[in-house]
N, C-alpha and C positions, 0 to 999 in steps of 0.2 A: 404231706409227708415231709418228715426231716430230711436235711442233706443226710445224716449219720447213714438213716437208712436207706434214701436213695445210692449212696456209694455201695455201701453191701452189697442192695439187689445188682447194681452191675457188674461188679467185681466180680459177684459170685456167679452170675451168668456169663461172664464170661469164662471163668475157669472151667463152669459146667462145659462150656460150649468146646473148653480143651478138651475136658476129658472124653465128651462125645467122639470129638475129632480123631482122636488117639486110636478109641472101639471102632471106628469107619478106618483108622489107620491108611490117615491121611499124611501126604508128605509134609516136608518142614513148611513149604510156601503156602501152601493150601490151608494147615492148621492157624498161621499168622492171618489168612483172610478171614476163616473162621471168624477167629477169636474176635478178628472186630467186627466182626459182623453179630456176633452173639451180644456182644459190649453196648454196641448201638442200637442194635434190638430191645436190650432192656431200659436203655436209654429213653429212645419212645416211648416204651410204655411206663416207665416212673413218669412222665411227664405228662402222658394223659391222663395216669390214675390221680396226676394235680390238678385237671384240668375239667376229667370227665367223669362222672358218677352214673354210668353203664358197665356191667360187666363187656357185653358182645362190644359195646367200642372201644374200649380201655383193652382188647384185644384186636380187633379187627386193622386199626391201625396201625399197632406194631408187625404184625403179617402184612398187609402193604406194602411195608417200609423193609421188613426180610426178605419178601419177595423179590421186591425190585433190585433190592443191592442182590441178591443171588442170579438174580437174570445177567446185571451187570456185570459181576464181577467171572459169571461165567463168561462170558464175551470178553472179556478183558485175559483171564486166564487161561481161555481155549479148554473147558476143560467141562462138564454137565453142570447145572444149577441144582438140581435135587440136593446131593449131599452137601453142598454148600448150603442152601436154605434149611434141611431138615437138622443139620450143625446151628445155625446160626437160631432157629423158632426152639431147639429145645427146650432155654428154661421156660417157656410161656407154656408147655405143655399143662393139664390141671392135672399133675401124679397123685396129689395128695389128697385134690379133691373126688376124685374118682376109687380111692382109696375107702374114704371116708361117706361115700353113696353108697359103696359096696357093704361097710359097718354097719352103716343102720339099717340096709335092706335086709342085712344075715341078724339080726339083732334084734331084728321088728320095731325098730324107733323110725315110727310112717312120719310122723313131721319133718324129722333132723331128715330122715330120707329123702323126702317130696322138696325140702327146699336147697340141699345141697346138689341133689339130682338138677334140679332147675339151675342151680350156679354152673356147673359143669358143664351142662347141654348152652349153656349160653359163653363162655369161654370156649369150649370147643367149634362153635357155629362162629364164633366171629375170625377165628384162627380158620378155619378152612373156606370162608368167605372171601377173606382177605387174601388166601393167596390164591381162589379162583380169579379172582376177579385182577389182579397185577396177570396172573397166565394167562387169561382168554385176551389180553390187551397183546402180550407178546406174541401168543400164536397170533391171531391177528395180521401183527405188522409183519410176521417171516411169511403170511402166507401171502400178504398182498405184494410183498419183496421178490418171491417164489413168480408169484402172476406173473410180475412185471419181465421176470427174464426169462419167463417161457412166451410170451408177448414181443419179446425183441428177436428171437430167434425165429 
């Protein structure tokens, strides 16, 4: 991938990640977390898509990486991780390829269907993989956290 279009894709997920922020009508602090958290998100994955030639990974670890800064930055802001992660994962959402499943399915093109279905289903799995897998680590630590000070008491 060029730099040209690695700066685009970020840039423009980032701005996405404004405007998402905006429809969540989030404050001015929150939207700035956002932002770079949408910035860095896409960051990751320009860098796995240089990296890694998997759909479900070339996602999976950019959700990782959103997860965890939204867990963080929730704890740091006092404030829930959801709308910060679901701001910062939108541009990796597949709109267009899910879009474009739906065409050939209404259209009766079975190949273009069957293999764009397959792209989709595998971007979407690695996208809700990734961020199972950073939550069950944070539940996890708050419940063993939880243990511990019903255990001193």
């Amino acid at each position: 991938m060029e730099l040209k279009q690695a700066m685009i894709i970020i840039i423009t997920g980032m701005l996405g990640t404004v405007g998402f922020s905006a429809l969540f009508r989030c404050d001015k602090r929150r939207v700035a977390c956002n932002a770079l958290g949408g910035a860095l998100t896409c960051l990751v994955y320009v860098l796995c898509c240089s990296f890694i030639d998997n759909l479900f990974w070339q996602n999976f670890f950019p959700a990782l990486f959103a997860t965890a800064y939204a867990e963080t930055m929730a704890r740091a802001m006092k404030a829930p991780a959801t709308p910060i992660l679901a701001c910062s994962i939108i541009s990796l959402v597949p709109g267009s390829k899910l879009y474009y499943t739906t065409y050939y399915l209404v259209t009766s093109e079975d190949e273009l269907f069957h293999s764009t279905l397959i792209e989709t289903l595998l971007i979407a799995a690695g996208l809700a993989v990734g961020i199972i897998c950073i939550s069950v680590v944070v539940h996890e630590i708050n419940r063993h956290k939880f243990k511990q000070i019903l255990d001193v008491e």
